[in-house]
PDB file of N, H, CA, C and O in Angstrom:
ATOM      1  N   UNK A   1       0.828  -1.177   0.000  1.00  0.00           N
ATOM      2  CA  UNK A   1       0.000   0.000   0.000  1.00  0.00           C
ATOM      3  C   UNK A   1       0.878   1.248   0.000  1.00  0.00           C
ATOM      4  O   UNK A   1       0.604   2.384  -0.386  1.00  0.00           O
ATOM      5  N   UNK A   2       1.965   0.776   0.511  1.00  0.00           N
ATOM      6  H   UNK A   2       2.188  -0.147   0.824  1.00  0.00           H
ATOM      7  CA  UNK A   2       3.027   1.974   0.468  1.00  0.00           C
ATOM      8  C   UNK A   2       3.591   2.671  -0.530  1.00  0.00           C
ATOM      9  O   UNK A   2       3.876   3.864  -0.633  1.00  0.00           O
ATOM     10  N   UNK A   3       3.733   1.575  -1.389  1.00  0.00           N
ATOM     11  H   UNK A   3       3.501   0.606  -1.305  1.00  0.00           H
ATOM     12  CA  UNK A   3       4.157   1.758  -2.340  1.00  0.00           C
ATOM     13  C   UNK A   3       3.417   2.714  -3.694  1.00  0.00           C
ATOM     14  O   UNK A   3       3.942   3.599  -4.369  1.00  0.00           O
ATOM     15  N   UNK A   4       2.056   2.163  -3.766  1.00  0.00           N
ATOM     16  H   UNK A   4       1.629   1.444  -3.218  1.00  0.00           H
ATOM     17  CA  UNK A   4       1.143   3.107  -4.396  1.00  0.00           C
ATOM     18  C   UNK A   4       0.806   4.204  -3.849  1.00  0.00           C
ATOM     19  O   UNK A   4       0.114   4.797  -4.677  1.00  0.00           O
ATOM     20  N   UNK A   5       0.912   4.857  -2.850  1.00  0.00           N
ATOM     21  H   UNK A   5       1.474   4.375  -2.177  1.00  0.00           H
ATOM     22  CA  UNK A   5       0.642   5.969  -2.048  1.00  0.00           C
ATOM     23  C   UNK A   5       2.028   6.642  -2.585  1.00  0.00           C
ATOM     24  O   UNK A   5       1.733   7.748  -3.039  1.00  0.00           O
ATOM     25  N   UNK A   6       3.111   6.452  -2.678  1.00  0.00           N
ATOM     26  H   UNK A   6       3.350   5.554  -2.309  1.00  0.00           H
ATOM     27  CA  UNK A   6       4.742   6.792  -2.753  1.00  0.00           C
ATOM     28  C   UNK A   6       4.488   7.688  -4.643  1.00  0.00           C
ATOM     29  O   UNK A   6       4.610   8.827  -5.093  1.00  0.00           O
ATOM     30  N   UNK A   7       4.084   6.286  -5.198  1.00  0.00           N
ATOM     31  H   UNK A   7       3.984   5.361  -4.833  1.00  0.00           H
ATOM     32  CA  UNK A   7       3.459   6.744  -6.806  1.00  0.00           C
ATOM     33  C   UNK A   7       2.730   8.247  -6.964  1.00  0.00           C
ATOM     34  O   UNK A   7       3.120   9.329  -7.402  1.00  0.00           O
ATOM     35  N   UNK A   8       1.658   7.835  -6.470  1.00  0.00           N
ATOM     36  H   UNK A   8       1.341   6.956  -6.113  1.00  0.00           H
ATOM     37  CA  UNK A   8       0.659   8.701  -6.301  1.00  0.00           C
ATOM     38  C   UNK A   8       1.330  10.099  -6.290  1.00  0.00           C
ATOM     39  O   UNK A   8       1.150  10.956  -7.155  1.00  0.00           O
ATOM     40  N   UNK A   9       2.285  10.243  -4.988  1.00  0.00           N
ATOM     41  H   UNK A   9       2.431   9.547  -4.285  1.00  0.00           H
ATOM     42  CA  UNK A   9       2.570  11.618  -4.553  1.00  0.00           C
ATOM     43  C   UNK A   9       3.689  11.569  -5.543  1.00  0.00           C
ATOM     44  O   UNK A   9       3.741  12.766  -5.825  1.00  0.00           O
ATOM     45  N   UNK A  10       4.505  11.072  -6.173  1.00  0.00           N
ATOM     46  H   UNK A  10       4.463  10.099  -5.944  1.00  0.00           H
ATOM     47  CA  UNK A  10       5.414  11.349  -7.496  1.00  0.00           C
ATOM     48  C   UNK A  10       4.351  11.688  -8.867  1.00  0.00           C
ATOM     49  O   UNK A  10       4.987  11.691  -9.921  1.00  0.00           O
ATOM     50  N   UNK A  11       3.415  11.865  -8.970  1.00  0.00           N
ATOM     51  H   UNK A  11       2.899  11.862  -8.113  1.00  0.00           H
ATOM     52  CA  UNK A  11       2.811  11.732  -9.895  1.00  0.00           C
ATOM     53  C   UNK A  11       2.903  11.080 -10.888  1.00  0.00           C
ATOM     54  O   UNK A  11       3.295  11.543 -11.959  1.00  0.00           O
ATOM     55  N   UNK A  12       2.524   9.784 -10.685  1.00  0.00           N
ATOM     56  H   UNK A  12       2.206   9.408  -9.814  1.00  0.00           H
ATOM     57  CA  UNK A  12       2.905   8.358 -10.900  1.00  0.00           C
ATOM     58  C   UNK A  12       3.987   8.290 -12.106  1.00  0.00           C
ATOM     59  O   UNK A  12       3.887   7.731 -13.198  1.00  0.00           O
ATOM     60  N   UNK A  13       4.847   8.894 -11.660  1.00  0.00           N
ATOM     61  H   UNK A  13       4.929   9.348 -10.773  1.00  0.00           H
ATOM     62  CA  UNK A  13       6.411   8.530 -12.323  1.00  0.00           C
ATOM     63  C   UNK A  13       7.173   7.317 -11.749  1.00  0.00           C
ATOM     64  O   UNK A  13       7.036   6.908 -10.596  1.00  0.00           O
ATOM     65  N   UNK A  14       7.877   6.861 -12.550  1.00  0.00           N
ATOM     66  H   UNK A  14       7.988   7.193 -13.487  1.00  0.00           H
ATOM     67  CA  UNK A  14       8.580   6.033 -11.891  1.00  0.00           C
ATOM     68  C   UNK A  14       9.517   6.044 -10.149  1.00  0.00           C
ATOM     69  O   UNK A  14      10.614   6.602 -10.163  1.00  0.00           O
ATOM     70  N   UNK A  15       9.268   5.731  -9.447  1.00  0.00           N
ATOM     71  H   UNK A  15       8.377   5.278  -9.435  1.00  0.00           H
ATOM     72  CA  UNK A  15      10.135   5.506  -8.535  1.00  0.00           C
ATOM     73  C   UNK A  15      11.240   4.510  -7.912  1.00  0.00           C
ATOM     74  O   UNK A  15      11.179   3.280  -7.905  1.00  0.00           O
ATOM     75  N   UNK A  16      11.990   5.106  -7.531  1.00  0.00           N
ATOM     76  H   UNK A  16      12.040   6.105  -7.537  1.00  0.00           H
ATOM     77  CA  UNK A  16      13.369   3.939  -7.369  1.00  0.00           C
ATOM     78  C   UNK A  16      12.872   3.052  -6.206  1.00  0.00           C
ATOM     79  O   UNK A  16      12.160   3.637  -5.390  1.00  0.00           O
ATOM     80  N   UNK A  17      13.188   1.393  -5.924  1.00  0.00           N
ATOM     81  H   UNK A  17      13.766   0.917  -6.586  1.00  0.00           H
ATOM     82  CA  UNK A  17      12.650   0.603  -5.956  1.00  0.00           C
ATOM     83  C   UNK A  17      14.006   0.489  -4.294  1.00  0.00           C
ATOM     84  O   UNK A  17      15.235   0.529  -4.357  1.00  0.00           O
ATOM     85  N   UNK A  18      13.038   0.337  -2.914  1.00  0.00           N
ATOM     86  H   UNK A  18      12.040   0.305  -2.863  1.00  0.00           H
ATOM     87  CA  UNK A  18      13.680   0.609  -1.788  1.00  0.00           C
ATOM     88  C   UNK A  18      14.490  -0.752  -0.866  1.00  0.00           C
ATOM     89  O   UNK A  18      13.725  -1.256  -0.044  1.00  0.00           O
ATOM     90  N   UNK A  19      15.365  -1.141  -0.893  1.00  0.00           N
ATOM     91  H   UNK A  19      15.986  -0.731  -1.561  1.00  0.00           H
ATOM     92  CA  UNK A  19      16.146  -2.630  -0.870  1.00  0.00           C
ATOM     93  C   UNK A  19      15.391  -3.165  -0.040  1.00  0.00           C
ATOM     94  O   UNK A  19      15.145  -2.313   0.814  1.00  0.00           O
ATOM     95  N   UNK A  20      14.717  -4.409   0.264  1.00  0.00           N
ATOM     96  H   UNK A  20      14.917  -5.102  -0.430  1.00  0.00           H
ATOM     97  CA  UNK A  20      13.994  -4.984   0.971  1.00  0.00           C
ATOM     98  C   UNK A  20      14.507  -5.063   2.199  1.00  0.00           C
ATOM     99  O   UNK A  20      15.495  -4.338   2.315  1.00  0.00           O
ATOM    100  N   UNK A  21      14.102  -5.917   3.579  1.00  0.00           N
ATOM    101  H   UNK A  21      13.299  -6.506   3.485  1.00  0.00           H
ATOM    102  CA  UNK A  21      15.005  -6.370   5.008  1.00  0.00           C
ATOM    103  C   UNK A  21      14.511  -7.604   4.587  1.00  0.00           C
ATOM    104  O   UNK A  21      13.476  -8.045   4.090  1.00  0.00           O
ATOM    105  N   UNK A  22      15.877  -8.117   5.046  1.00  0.00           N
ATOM    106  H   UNK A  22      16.718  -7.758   5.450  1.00  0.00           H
ATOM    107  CA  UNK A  22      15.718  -9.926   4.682  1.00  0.00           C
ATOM    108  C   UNK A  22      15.332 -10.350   5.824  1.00  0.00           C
ATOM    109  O   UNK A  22      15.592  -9.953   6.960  1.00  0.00           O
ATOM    110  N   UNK A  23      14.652 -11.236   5.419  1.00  0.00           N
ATOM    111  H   UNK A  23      14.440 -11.558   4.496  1.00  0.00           H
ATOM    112  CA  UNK A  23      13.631 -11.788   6.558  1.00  0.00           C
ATOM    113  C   UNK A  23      14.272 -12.459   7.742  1.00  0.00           C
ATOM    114  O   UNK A  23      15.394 -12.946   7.604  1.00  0.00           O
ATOM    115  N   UNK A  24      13.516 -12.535   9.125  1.00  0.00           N
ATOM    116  H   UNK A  24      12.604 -12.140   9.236  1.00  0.00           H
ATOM    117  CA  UNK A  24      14.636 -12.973  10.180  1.00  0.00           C
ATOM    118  C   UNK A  24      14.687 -14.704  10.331  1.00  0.00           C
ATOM    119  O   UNK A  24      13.820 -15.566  10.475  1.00  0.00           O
ATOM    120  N   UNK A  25      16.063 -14.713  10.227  1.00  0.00           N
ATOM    121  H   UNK A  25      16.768 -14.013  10.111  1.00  0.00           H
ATOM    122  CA  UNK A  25      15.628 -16.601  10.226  1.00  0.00           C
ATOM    123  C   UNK A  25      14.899 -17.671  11.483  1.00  0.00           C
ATOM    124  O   UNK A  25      14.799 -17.515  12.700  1.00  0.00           O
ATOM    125  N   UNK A  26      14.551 -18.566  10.754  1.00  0.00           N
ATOM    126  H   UNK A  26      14.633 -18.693   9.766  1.00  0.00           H
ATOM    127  CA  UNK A  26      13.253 -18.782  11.941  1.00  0.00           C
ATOM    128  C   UNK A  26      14.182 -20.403  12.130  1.00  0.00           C
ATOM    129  O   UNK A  26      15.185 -20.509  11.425  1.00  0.00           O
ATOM    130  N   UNK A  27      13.888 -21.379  12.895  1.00  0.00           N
ATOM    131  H   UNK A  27      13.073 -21.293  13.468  1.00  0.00           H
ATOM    132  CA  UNK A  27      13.877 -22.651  13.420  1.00  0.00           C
ATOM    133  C   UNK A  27      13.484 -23.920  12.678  1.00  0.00           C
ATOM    134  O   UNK A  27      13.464 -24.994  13.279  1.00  0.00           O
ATOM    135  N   UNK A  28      13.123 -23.817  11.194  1.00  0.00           N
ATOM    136  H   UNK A  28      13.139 -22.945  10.705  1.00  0.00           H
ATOM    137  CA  UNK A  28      12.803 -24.668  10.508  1.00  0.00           C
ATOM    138  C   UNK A  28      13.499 -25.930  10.291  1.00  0.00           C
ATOM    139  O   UNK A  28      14.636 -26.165   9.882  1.00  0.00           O
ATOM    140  N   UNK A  29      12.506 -26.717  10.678  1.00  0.00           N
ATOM    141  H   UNK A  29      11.582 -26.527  11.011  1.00  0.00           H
ATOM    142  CA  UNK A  29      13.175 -28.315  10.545  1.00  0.00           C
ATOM    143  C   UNK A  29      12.923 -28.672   9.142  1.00  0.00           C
ATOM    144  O   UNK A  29      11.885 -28.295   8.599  1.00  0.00           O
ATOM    145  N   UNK A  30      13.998 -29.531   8.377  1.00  0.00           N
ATOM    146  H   UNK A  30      14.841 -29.837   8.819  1.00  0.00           H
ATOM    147  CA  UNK A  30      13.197 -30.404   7.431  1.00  0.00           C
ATOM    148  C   UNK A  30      13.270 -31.495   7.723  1.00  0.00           C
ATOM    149  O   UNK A  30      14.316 -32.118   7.907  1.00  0.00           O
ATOM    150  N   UNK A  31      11.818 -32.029   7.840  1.00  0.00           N
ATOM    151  H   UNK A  31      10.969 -31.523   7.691  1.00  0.00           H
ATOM    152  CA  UNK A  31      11.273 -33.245   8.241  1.00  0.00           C
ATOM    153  C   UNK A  31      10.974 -34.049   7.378  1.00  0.00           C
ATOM    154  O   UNK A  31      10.321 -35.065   7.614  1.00  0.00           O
ATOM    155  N   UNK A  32      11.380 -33.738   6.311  1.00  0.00           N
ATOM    156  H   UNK A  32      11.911 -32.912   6.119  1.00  0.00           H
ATOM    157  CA  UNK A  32      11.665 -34.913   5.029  1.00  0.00           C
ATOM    158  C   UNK A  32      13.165 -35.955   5.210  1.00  0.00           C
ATOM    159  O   UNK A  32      13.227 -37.179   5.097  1.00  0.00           O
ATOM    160  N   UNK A  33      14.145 -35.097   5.486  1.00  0.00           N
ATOM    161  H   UNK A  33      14.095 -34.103   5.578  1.00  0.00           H
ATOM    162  CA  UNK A  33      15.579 -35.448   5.413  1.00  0.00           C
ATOM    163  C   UNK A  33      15.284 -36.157   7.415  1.00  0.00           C
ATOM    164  O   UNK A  33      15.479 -37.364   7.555  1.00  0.00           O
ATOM    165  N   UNK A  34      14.956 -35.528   8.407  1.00  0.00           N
ATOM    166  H   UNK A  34      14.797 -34.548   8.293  1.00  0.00           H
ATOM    167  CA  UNK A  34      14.898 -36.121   9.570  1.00  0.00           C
ATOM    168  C   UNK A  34      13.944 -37.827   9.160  1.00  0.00           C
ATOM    169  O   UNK A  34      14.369 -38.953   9.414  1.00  0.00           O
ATOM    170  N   UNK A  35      12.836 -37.531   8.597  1.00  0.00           N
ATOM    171  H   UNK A  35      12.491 -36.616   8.390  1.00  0.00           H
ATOM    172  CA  UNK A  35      12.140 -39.086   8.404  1.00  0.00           C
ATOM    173  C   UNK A  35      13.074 -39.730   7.640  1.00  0.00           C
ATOM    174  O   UNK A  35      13.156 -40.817   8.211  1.00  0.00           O
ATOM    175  N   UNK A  36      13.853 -39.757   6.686  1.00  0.00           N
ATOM    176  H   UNK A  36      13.786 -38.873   6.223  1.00  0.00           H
ATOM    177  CA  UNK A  36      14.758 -40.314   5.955  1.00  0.00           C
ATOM    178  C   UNK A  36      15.897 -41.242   6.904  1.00  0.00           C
ATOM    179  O   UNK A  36      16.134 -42.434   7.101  1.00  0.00           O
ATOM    180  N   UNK A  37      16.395 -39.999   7.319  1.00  0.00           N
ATOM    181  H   UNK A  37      16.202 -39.031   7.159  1.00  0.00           H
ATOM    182  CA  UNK A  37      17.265 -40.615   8.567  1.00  0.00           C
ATOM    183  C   UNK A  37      16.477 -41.519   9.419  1.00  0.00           C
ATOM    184  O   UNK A  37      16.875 -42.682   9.355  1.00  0.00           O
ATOM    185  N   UNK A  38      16.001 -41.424   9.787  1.00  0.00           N
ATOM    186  H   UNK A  38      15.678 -40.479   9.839  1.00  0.00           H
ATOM    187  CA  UNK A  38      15.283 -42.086  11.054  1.00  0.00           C
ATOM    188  C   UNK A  38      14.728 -43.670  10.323  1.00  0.00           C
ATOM    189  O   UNK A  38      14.753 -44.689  11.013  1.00  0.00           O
ATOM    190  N   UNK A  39      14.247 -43.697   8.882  1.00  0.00           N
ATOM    191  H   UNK A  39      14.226 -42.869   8.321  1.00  0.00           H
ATOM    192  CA  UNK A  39      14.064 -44.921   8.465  1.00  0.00           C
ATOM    193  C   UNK A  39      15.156 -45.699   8.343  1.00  0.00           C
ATOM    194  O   UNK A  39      15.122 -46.879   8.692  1.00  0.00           O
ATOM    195  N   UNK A  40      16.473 -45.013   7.729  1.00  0.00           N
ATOM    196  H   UNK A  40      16.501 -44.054   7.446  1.00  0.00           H
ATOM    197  CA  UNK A  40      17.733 -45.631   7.409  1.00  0.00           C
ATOM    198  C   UNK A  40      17.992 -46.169   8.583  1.00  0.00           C
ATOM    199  O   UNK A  40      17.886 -47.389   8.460  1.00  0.00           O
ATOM    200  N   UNK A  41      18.422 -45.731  10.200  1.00  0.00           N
ATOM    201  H   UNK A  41      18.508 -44.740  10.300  1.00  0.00           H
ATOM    202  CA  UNK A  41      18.561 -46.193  11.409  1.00  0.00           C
ATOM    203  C   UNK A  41      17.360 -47.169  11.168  1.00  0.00           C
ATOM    204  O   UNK A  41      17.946 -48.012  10.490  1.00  0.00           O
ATOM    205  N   UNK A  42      16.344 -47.524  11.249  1.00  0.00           N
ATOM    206  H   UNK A  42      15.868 -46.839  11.801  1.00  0.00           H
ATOM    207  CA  UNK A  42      15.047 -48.322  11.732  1.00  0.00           C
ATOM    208  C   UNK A  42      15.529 -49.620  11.071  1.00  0.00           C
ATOM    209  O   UNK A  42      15.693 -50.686  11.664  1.00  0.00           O
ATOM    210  N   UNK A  43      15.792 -49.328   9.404  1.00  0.00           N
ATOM    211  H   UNK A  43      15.659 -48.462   8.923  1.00  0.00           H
ATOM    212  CA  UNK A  43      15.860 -50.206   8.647  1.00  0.00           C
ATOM    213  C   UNK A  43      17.514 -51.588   9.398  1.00  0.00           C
ATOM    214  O   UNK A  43      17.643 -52.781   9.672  1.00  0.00           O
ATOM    215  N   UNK A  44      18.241 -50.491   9.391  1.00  0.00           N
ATOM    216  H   UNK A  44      18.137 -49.521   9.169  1.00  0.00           H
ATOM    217  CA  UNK A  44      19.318 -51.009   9.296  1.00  0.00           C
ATOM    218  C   UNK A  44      19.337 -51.885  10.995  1.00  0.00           C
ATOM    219  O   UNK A  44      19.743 -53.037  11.143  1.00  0.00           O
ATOM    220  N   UNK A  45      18.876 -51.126  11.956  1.00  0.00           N
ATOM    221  H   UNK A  45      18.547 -50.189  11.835  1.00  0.00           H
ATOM    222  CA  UNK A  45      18.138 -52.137  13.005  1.00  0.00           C
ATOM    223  C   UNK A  45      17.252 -53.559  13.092  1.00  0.00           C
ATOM    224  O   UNK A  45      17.278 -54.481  13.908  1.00  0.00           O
ATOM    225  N   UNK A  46      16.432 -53.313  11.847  1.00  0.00           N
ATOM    226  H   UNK A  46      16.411 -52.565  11.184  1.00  0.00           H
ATOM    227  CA  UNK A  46      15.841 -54.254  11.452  1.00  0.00           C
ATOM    228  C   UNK A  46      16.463 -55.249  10.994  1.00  0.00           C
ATOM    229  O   UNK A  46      16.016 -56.348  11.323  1.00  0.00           O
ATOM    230  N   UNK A  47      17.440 -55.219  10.277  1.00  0.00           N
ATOM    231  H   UNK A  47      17.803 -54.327  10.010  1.00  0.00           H
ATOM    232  CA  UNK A  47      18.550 -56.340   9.382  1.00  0.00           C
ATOM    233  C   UNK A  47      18.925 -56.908  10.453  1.00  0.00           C
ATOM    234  O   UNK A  47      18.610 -58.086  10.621  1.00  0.00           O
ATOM    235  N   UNK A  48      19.833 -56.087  11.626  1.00  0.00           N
ATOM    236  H   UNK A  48      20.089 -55.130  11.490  1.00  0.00           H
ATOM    237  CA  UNK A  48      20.761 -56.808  12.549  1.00  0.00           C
ATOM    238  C   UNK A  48      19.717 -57.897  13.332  1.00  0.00           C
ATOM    239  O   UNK A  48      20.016 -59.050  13.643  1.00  0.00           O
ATOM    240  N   UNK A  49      18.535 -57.291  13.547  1.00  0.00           N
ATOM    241  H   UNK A  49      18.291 -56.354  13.294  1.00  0.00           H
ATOM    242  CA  UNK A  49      17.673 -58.109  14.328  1.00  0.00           C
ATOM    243  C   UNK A  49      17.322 -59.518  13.711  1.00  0.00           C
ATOM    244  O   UNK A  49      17.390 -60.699  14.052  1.00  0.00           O
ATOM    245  N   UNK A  50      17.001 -58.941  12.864  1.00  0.00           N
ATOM    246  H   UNK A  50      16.945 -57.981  12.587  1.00  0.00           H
ATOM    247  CA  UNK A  50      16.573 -60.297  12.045  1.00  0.00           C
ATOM    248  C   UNK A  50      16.893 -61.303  11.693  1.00  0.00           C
ATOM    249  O   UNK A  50      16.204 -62.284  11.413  1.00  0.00           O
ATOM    250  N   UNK A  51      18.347 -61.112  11.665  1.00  0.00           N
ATOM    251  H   UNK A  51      18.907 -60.315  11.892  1.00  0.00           H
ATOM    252  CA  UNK A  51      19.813 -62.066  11.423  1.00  0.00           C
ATOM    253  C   UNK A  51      20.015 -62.859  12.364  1.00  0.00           C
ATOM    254  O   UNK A  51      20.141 -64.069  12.178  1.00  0.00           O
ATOM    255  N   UNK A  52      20.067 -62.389  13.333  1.00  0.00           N
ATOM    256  H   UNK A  52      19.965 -61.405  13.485  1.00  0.00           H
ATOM    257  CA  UNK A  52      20.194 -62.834  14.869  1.00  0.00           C
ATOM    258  C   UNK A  52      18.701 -63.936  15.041  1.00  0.00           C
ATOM    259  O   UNK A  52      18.743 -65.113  15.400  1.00  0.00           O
ATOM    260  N   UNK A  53      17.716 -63.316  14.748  1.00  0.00           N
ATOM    261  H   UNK A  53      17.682 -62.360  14.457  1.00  0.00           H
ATOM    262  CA  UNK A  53      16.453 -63.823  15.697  1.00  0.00           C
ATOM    263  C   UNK A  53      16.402 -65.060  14.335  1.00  0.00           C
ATOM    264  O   UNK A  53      16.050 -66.138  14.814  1.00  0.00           O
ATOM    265  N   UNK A  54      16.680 -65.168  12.693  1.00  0.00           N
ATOM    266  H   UNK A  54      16.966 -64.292  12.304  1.00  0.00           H
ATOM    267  CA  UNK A  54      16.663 -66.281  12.573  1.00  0.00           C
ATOM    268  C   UNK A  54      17.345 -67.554  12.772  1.00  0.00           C
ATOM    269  O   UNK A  54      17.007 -68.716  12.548  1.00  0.00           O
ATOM    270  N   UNK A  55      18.700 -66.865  13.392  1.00  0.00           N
ATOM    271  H   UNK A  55      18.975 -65.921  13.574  1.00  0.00           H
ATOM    272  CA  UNK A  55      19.561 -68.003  13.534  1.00  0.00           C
ATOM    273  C   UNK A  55      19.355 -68.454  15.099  1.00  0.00           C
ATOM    274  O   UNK A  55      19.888 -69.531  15.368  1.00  0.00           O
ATOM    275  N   UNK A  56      18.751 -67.878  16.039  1.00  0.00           N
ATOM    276  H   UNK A  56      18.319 -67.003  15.819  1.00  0.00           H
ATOM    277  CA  UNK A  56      18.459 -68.455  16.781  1.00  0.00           C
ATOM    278  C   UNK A  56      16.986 -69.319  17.182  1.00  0.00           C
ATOM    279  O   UNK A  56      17.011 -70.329  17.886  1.00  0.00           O
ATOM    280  N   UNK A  57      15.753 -68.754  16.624  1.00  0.00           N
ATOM    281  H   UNK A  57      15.733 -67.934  16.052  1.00  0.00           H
ATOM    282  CA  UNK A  57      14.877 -69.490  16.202  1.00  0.00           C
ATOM    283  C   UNK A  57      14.595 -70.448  14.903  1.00  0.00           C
ATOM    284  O   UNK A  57      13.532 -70.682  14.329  1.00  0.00           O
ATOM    285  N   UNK A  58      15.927 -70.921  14.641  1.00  0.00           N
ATOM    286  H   UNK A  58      16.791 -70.731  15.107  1.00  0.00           H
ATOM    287  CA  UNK A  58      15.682 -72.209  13.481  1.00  0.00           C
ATOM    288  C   UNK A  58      15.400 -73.723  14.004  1.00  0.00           C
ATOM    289  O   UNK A  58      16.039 -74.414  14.797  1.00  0.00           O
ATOM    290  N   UNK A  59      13.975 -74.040  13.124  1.00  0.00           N
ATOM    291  H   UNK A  59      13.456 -73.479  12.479  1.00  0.00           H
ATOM    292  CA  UNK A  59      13.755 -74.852  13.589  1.00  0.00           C
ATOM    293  C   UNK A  59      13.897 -76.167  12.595  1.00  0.00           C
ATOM    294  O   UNK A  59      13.594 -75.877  11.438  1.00  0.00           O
ATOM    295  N   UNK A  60      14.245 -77.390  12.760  1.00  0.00           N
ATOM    296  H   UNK A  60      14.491 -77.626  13.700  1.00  0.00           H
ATOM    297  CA  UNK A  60      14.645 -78.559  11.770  1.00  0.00           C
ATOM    298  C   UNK A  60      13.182 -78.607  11.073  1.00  0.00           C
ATOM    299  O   UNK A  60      12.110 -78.270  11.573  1.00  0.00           O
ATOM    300  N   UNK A  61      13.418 -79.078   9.884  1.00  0.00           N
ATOM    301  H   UNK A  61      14.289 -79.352   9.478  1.00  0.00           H
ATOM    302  CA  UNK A  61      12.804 -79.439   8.722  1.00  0.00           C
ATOM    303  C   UNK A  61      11.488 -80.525   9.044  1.00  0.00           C
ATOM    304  O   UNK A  61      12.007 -81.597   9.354  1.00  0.00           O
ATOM    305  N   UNK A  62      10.541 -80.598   9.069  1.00  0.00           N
ATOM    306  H   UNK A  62      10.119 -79.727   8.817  1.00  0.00           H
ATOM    307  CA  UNK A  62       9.808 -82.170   9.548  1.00  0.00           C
ATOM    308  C   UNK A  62       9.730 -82.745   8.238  1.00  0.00           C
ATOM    309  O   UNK A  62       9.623 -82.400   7.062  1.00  0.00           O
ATOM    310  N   UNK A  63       9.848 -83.965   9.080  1.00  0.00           N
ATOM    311  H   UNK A  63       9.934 -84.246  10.036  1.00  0.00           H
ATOM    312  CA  UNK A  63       9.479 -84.880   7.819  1.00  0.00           C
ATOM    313  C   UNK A  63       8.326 -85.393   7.970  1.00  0.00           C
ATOM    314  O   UNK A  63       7.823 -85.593   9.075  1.00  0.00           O
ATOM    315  N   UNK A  64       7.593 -85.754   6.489  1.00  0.00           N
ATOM    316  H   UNK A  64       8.001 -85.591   5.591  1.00  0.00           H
ATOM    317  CA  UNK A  64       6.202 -86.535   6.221  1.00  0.00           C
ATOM    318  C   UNK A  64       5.938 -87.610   6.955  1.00  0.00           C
ATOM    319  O   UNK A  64       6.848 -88.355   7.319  1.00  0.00           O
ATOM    320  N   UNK A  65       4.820 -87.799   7.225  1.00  0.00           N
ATOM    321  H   UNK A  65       4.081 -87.194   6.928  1.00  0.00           H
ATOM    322  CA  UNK A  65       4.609 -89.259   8.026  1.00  0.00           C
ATOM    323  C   UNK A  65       4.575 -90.213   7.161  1.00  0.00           C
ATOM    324  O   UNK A  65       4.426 -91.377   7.532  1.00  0.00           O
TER     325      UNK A  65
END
C-alpha cells in the first residue's frame, strides 16, 4: 500500500525501488531429510535383528509321516 501511495505523490512517475530487510531466520526443521534418517537407522536395526532372531529361532525341517 506503500508503495502506491509513494506513486501517487510522485505523480505516478517512476520511482526507485527501496532494498527490501531480509527476513529474520526462523527454526525450521526439514522433516523430510529427519524421516529419511530415522528410516535408514530403523531399517538397518531391522537387518541386525533379524539375522540374529533367525539363527536363533531355526527350527529342523519335519518330515512326512
Amino acid at each position: 500500500m506503500e508503495v502506491i501511495e509513494e506513486k501517487v505523490e510522485a505523480g505516478g512517475k517512476e520511482i526507485a525501488e527501496k532494498p527490501k530487510k531480509a527476513p529474520k531466520p526462523t527454526k525450521v526443521i526439514d522433516l523430510v531429510s529427519v524421516l529419511e534418517r530415522s528410516l535408514e537407522q530403523a531399517g538397518a536395526a531391522k537387518k541386525k535383528s533379524a539375522k540374529k532372531s533367525r539363527a536363533r529361532h531355526a527350527h529342523p525341517a519335519k518330515k512326512a509321516a
